[in-house]
C-alpha positions in Angstrom: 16.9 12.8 -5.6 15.7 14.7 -2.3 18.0 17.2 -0.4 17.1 16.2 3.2 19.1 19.3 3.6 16.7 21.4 1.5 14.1 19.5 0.8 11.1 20.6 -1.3 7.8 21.4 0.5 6.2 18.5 0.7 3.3 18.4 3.3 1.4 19.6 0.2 2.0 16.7 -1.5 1.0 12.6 -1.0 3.0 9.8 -2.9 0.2 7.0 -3.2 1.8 3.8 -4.7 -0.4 1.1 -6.5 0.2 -2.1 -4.3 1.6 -2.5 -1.4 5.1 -1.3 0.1 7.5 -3.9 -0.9 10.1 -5.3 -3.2 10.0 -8.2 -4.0 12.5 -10.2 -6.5 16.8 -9.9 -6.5 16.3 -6.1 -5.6 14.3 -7.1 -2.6 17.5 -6.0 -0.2 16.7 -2.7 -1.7 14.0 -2.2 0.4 16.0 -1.4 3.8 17.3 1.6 2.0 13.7 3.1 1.1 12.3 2.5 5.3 15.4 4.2 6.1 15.3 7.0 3.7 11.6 7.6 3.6 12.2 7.5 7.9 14.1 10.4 7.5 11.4 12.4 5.6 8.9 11.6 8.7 8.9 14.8 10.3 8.7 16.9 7.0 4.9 16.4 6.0 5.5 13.6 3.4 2.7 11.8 2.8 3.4 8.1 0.8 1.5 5.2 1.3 0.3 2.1 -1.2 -3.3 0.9 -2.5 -3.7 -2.8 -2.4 -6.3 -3.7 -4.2 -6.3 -7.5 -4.5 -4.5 -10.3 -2.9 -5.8 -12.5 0.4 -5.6 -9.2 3.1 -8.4 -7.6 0.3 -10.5 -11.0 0.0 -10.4 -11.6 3.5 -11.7 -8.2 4.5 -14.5 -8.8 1.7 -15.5 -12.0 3.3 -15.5 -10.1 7.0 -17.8 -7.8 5.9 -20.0 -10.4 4.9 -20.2 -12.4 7.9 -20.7 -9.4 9.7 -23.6 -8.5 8.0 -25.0 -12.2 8.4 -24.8 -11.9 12.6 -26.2 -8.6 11.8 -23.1 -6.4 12.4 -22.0 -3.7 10.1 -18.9 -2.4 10.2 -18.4 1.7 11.8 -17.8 4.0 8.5 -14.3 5.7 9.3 -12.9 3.0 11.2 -10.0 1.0 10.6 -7.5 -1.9 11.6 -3.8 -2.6 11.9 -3.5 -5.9 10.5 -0.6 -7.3 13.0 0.9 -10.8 12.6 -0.7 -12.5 15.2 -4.2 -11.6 13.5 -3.0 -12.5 10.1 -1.7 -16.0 11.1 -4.5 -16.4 13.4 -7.4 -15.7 10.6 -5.3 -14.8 7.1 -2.6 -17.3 6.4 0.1 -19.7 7.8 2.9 -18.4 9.4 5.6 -18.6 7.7 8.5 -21.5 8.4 11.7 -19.7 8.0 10.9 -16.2 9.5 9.1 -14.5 12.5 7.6 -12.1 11.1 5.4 -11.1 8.1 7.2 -10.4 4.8 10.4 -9.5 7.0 12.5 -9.8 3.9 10.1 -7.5 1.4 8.5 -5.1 3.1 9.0 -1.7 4.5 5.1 -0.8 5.2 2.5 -1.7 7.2 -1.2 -3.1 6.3 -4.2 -1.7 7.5 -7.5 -2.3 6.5 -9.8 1.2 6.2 -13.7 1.1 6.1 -14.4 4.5 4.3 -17.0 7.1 5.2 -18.8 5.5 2.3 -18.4 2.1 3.3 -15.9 1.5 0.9 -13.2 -1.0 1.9 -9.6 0.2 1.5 -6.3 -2.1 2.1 -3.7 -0.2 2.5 -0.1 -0.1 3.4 2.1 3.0 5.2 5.7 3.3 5.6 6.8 1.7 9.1 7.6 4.0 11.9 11.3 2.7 12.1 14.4 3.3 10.7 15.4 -0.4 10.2 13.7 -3.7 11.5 14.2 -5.7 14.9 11.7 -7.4 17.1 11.7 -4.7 19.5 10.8 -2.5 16.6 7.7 -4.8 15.8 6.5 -5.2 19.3 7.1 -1.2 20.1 6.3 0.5 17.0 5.7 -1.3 13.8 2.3 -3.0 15.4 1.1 -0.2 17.4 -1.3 2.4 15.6 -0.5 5.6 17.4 3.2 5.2 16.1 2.0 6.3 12.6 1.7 10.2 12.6 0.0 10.0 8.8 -2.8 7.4 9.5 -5.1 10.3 10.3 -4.0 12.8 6.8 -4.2 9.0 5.1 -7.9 8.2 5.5 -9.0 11.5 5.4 -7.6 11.8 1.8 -8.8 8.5 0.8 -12.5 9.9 1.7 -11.7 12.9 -0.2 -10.5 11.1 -3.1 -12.1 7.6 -3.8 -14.2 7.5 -6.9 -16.9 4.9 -8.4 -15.0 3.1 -10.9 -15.0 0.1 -9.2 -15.0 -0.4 -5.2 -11.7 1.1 -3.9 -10.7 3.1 -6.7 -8.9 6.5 -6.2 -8.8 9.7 -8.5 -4.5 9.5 -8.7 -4.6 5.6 -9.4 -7.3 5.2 -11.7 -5.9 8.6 -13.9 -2.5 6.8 -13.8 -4.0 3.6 -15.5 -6.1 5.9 -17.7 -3.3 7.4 -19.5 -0.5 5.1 -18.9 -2.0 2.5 -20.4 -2.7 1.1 -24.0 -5.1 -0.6 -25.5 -5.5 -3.6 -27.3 -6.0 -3.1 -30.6 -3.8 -0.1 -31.2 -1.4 -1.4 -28.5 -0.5 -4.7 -30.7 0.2 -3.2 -34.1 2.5 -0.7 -32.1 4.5 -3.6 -30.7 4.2 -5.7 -34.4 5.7 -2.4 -36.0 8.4 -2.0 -33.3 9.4 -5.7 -33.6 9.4 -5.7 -37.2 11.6 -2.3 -37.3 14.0 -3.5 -34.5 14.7 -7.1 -36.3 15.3 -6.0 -39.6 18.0 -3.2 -37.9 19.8 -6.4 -36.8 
């Protein structure tokens, strides 16, 4: 655990989570604690953000692109989007019955979409520049772009490290699944032996 009252030097370093900032299940509550405490670390130079690489934000950018290209309109390299809810009910999906705003209950980042220097299409999610959730936070902060000090360090390091794997892979993520994986063949007689071990112990 950080000491926010010595805390390690970390505007050398970037957190870069695989999906997007949420929680989702019975620890889902959880996520209130991480905005606050992650809020706290705003001023020291951390840089943590996710990589959402599928879902209908990701298809929907895909298909934008396209039609785009169809009226003959390509998309500025380095430019990017805030996905707020009144364009993500308006174009993404329904708004939701019970609450007022996107994923209220889950989330503790924002969505953006990022056209690379490459052309490469990024969805990606940062920490929200509040403390805890409201509606004035939404209106004020959460949907305005200039409230996210990061954004800028963000996409510049997504230039600097997106590979050619597949479309919006990055050198951290694609490492991770590298050598935290296991494959297939190997991976099953590990878990046959492991079974076999644990139900004759019983």
């Amino acid at each position: 655990m950080l000491d926010l009252r010595h805390p390690l030097p970390l505007e050398n370093i970037a957190f870069i989570i695989d999906g997007p900032l949420a929680i989702y299940g019975q620890p889902a509550k959880l996520h209130a604690y991480i905005l606050r405490y992650l809020h706290q670390l705003r001023d020291k130079g951390f840089i943590y953000f996710g990589v959402i690489k599928s879902g209908r934000l990701k298809d929907h950018f895909t298909i934008l692109e396209e039609r785009l290209k169809q009226q003959g309109i390509n998309i500025p390299y380095n430019s990017f989007m805030l996905v707020n809810d009144e364009y993500r009910f308006k174009y993404i999906q329904r708004r939701p019955k019970q609450n007022k705003y996107f994923g209220i209950e889950v989330l503790y980042g924002q969505d953006f979409l990022f056209y690379s220097d490459k052309g490469k299409k990024y969805v990606i999610s940062l920490p929200y520049p509040v403390p805890e959730k409201n509606e004035s936070a939404f209106e004020k902060y959460i949907f305005n772009h200039n409230t996210y000090g990061t954004l800028p360090i963000v996409l510049d390091l997504l230039n600097r490290i997106s590979i050619d794997l597949y479309e919006d892979a990055v050198l951290p993520i694609a490492l991770a699944h590298k050598f935290a994986s296991i494959s297939l063949n190997p991976g099953i007689k590990i878990l046959e032996i492991f079974t076999k071990n644990y139900i004759q112990q019983q």
